[in-house]
N, CA, C and O atoms as a MOPAC input file, in Angstrom:
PM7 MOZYME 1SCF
protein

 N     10.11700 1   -17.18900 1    -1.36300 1
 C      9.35800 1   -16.27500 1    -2.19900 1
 C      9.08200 1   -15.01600 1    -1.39000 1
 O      8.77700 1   -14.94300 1    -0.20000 1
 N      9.26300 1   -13.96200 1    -2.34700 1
 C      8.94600 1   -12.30900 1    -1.32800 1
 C      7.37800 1   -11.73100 1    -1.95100 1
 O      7.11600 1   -11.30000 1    -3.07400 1
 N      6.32900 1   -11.94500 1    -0.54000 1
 C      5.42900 1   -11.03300 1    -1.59300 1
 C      5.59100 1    -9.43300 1    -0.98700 1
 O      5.78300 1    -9.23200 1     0.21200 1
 N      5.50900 1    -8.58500 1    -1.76100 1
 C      5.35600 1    -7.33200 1    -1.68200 1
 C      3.89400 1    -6.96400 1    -1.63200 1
 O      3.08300 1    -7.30000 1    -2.49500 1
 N      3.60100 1    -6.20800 1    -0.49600 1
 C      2.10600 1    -5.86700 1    -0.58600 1
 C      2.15500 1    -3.65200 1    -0.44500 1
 O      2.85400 1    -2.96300 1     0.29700 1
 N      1.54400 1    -3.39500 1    -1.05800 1
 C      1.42500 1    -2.15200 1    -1.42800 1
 C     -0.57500 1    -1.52800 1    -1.09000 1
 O     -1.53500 1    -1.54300 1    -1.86100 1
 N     -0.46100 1    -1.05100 1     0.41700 1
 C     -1.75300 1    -0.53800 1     0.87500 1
 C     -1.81900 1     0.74100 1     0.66400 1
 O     -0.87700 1     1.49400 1     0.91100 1
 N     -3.11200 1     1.18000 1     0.11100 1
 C     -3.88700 1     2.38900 1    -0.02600 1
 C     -4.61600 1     3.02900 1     0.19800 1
 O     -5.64800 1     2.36800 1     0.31900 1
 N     -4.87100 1     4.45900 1     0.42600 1
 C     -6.36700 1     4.86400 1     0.89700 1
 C     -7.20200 1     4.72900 1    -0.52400 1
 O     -6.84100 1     4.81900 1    -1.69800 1
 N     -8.41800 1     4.48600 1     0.07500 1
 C     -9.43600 1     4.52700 1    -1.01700 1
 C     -9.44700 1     5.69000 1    -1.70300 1
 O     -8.88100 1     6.66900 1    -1.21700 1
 N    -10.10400 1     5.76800 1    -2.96300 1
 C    -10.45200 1     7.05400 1    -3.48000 1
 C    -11.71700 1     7.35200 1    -2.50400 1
 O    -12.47800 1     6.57700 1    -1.92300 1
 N    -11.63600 1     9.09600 1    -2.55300 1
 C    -12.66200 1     9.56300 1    -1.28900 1
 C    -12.87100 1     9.81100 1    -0.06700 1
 O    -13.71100 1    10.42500 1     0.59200 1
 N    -11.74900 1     9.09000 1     0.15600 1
 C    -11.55000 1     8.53300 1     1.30900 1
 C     -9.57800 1     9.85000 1     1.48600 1
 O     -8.48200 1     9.68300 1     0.95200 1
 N    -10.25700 1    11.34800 1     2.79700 1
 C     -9.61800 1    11.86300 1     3.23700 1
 C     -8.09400 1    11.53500 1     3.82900 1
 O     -7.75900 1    11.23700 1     4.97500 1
 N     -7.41600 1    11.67700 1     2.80100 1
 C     -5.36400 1    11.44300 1     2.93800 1
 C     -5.04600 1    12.92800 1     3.77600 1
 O     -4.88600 1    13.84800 1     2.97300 1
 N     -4.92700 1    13.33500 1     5.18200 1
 C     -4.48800 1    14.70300 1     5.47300 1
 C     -2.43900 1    14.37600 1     5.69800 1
 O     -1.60800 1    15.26700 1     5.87300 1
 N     -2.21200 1    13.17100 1     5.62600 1
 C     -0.85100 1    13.02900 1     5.48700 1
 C     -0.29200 1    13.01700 1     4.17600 1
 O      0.85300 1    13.37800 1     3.90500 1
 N     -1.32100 1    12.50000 1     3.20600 1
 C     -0.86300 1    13.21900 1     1.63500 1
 C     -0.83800 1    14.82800 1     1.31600 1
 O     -0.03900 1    15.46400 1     0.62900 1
 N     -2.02800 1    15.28100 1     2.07800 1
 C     -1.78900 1    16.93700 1     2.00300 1
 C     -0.75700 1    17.66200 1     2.37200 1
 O     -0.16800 1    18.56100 1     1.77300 1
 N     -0.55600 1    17.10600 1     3.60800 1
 C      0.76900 1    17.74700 1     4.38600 1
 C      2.09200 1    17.24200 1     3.71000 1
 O      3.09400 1    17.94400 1     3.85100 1
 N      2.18300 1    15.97700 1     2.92300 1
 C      3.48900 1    16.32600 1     1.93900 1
 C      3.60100 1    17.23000 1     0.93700 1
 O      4.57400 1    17.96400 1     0.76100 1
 N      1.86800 1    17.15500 1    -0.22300 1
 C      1.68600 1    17.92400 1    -0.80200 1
 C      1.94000 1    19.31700 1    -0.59700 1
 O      1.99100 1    19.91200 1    -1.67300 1
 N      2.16200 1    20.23200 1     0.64900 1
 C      2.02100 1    21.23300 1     1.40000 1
 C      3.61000 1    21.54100 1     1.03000 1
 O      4.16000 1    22.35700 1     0.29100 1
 N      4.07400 1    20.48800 1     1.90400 1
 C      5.46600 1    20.33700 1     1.98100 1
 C      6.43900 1    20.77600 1     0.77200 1
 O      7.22200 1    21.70000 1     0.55400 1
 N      5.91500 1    19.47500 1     0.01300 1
 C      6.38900 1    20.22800 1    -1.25500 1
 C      6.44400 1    21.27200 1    -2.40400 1
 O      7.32700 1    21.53900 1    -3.21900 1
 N      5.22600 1    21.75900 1    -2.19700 1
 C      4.91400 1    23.05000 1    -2.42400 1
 C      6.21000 1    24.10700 1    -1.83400 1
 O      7.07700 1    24.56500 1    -2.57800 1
 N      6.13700 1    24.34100 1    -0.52400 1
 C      6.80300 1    25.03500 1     0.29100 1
 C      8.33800 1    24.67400 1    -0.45800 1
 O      9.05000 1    25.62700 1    -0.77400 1
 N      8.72400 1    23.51000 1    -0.67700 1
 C     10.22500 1    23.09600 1    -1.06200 1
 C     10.18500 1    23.44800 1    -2.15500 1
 O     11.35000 1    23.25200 1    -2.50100 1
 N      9.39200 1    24.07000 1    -3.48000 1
 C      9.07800 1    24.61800 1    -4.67300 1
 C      8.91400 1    23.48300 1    -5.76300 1
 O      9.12300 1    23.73000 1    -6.95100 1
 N      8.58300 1    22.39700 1    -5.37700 1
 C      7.69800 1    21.42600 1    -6.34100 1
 C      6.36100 1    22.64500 1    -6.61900 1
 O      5.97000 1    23.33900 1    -5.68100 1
 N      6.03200 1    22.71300 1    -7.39100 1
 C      4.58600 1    23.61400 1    -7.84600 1
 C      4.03700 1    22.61100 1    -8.08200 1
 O      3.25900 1    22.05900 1    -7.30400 1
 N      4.37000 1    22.17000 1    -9.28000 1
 C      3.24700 1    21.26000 1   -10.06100 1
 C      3.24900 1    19.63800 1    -9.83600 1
 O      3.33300 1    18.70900 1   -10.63900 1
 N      3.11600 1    19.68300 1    -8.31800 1
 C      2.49300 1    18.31200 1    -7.96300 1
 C      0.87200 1    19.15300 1    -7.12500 1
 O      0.58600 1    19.82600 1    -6.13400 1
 N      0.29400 1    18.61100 1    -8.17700 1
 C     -1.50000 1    18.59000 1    -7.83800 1
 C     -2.10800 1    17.83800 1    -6.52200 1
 O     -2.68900 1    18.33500 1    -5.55700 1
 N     -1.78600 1    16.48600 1    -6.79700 1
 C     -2.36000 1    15.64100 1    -5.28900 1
 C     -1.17900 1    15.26700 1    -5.02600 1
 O     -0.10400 1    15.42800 1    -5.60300 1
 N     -1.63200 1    14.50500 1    -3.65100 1
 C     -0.73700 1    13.61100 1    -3.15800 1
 C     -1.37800 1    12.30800 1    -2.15000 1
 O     -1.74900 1    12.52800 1    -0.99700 1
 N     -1.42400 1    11.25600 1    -2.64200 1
 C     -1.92500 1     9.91900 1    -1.63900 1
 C     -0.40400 1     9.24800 1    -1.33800 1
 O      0.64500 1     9.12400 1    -1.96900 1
 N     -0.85500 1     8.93000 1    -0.14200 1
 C      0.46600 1     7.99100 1     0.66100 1
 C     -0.19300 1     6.95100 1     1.23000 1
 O     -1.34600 1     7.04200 1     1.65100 1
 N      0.53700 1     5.86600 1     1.27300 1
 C      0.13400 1     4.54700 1     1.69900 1
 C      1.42200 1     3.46000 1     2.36400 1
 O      2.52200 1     3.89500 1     2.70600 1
 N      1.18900 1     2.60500 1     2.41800 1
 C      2.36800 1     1.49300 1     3.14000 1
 C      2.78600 1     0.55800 1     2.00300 1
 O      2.19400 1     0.31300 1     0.95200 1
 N      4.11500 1     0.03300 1     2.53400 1
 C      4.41200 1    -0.80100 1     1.75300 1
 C      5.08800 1    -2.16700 1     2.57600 1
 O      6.05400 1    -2.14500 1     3.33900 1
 N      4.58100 1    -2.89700 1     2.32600 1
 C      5.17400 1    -3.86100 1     3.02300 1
 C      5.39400 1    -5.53300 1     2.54700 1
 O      4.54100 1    -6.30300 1     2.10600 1
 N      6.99600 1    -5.80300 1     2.83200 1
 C      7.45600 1    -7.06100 1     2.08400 1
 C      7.47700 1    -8.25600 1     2.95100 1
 O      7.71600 1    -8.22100 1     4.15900 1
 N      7.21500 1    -9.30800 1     2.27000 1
 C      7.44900 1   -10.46800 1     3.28000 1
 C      8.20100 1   -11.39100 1     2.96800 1
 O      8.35800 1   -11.53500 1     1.75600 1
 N      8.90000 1   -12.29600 1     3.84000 1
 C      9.79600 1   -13.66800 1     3.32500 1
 C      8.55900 1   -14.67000 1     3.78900 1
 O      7.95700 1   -14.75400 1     4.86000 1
 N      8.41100 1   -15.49800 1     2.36600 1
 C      7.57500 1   -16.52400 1     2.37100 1
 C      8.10700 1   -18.03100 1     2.48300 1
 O      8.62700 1   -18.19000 1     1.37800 1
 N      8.25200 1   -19.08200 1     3.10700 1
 C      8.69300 1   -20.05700 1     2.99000 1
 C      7.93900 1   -20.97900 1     1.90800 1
 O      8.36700 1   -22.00400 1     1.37800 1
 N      6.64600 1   -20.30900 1     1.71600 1
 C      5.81500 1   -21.44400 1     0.72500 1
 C      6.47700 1   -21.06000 1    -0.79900 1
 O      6.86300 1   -19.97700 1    -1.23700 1
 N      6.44600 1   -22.31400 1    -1.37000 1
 C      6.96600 1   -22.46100 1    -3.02600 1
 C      5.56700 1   -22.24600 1    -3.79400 1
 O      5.63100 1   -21.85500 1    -4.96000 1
 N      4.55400 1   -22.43200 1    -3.32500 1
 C      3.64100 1   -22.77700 1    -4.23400 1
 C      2.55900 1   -20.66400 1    -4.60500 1
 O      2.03100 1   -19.86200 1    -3.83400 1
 N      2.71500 1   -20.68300 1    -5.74700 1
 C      2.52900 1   -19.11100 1    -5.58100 1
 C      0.83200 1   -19.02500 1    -5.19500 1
 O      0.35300 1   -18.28500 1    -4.33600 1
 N      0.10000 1   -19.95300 1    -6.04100 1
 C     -1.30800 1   -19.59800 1    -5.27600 1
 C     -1.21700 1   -20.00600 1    -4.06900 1
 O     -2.02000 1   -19.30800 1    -3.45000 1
 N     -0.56600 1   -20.94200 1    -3.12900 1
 C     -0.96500 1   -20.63400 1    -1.78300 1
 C     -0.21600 1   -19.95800 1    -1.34700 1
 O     -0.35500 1   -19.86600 1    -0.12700 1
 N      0.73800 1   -19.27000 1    -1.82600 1
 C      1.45200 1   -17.70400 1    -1.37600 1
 C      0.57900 1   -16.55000 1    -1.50500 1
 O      0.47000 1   -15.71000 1    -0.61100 1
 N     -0.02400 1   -16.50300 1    -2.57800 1
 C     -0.90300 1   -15.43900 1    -2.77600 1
 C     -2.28300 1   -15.46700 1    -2.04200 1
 O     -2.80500 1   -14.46400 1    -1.55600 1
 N     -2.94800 1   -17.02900 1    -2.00500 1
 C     -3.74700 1   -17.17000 1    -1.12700 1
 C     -3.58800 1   -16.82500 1     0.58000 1
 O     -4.57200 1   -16.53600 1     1.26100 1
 N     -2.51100 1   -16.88800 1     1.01000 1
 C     -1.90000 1   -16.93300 1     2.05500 1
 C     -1.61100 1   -15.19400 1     2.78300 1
 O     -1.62800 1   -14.95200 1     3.99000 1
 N     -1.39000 1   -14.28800 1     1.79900 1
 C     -1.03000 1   -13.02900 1     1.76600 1
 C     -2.23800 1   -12.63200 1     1.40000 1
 O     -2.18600 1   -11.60900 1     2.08300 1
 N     -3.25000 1   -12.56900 1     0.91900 1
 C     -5.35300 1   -12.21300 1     1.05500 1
 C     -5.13700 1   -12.22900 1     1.82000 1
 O     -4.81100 1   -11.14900 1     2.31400 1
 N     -5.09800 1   -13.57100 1     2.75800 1
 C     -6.21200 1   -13.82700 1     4.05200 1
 C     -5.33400 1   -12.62700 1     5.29200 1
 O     -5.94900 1   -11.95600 1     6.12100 1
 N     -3.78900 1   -12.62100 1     5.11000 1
 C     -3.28300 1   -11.76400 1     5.80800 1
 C     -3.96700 1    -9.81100 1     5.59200 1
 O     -4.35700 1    -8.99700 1     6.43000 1
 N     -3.84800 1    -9.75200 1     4.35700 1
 C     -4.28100 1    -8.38400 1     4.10800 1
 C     -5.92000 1    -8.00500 1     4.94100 1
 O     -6.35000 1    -7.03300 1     5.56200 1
 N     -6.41900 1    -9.21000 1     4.58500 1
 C     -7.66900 1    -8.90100 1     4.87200 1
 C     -7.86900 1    -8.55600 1     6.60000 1
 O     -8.34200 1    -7.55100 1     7.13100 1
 N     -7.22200 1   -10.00700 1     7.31100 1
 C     -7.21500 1    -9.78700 1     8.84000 1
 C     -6.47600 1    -8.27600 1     9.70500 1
 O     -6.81000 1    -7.58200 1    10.66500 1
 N     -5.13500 1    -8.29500 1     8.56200 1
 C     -4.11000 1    -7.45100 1     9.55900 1
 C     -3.50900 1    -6.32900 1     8.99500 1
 O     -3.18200 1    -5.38900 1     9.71900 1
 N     -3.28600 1    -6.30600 1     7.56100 1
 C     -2.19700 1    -5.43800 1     7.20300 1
 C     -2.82400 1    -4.56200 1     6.28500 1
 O     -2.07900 1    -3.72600 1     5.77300 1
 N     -3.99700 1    -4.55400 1     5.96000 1
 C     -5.00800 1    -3.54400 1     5.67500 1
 C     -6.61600 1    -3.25700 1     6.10100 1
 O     -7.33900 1    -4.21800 1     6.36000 1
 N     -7.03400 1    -2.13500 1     6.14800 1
 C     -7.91000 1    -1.99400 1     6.39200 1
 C     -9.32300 1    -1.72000 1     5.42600 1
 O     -9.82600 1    -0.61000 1     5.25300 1
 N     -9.75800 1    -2.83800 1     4.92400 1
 C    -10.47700 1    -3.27000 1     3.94800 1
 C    -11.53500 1    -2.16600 1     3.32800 1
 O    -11.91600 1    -1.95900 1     2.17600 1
 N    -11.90700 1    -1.41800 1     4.86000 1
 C    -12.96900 1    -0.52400 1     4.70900 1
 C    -13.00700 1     0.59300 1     4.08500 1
 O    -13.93400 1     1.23200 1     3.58800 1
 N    -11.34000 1     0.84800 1     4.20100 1
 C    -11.18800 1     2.34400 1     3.72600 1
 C     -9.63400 1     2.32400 1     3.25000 1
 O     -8.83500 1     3.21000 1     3.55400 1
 N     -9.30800 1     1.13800 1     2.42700 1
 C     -7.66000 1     0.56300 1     2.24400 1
 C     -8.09500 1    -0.09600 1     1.28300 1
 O     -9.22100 1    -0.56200 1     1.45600 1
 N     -7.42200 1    -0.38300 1    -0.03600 1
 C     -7.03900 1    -0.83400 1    -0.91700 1
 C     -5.64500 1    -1.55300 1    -0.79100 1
 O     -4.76500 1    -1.05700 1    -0.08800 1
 N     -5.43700 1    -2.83500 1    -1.54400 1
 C     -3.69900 1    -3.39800 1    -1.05800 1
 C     -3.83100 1    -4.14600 1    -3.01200 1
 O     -4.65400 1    -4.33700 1    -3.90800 1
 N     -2.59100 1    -4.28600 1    -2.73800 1
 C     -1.95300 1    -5.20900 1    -4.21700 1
 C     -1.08400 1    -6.01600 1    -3.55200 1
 O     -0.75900 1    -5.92800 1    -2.36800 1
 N     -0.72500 1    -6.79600 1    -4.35200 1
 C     -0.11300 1    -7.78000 1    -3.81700 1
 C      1.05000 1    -8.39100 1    -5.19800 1
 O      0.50000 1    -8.76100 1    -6.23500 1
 N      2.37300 1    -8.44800 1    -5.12800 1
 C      3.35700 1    -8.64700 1    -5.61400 1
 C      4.03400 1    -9.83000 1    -5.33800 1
 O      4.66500 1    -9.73900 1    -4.28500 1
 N      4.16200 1   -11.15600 1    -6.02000 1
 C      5.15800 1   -11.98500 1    -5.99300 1
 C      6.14100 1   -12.40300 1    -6.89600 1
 O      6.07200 1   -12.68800 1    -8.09200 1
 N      7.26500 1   -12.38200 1    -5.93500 1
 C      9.04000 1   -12.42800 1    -6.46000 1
 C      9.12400 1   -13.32600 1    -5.84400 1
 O      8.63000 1   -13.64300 1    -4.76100 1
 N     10.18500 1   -14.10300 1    -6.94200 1
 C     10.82600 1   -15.40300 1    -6.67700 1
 C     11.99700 1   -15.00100 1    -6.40000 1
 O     12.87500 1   -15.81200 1    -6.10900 1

């Protein structure tokens, strides 16, 4: 099983690497992109079959390691 996890900055919470694409693209003549938030994405190979303890399993990870709870938002995606 692959879960896909997809981390975010919070709303409020200062993106200056979303600006600087936003910037970017401006400069490349995108105009009318208004904001811009950037975040991570990251997939995993799961050996477990069972999807709640896949999904249970991928929380407890988000929470310890692969996001930062305080000021990060994550989702979490499972593919069979």
């Amino acid at each position: 099983m692959k879960a896909r996890v997809h981390v975010t900055l919070k709303n409020g919470v200062l993106d200056p690497q979303g600006k600087a694409i936003q910037h970017a693209l401006t400069a490349l003549g995108f105009a009318g992109v208004e904001d811009v938030r950037q975040g991570k994405f990251i997939e995993l190979e799961l050996v477990e079959a069972d999807e709640a303890k896949a999904r249970a399993a991928v929380e407890e990870m988000c929470k310890k390691l692969l996001a930062n709870t305080v000021i990060e938002n994550y989702a979490i995606d499972l593919v069979r």
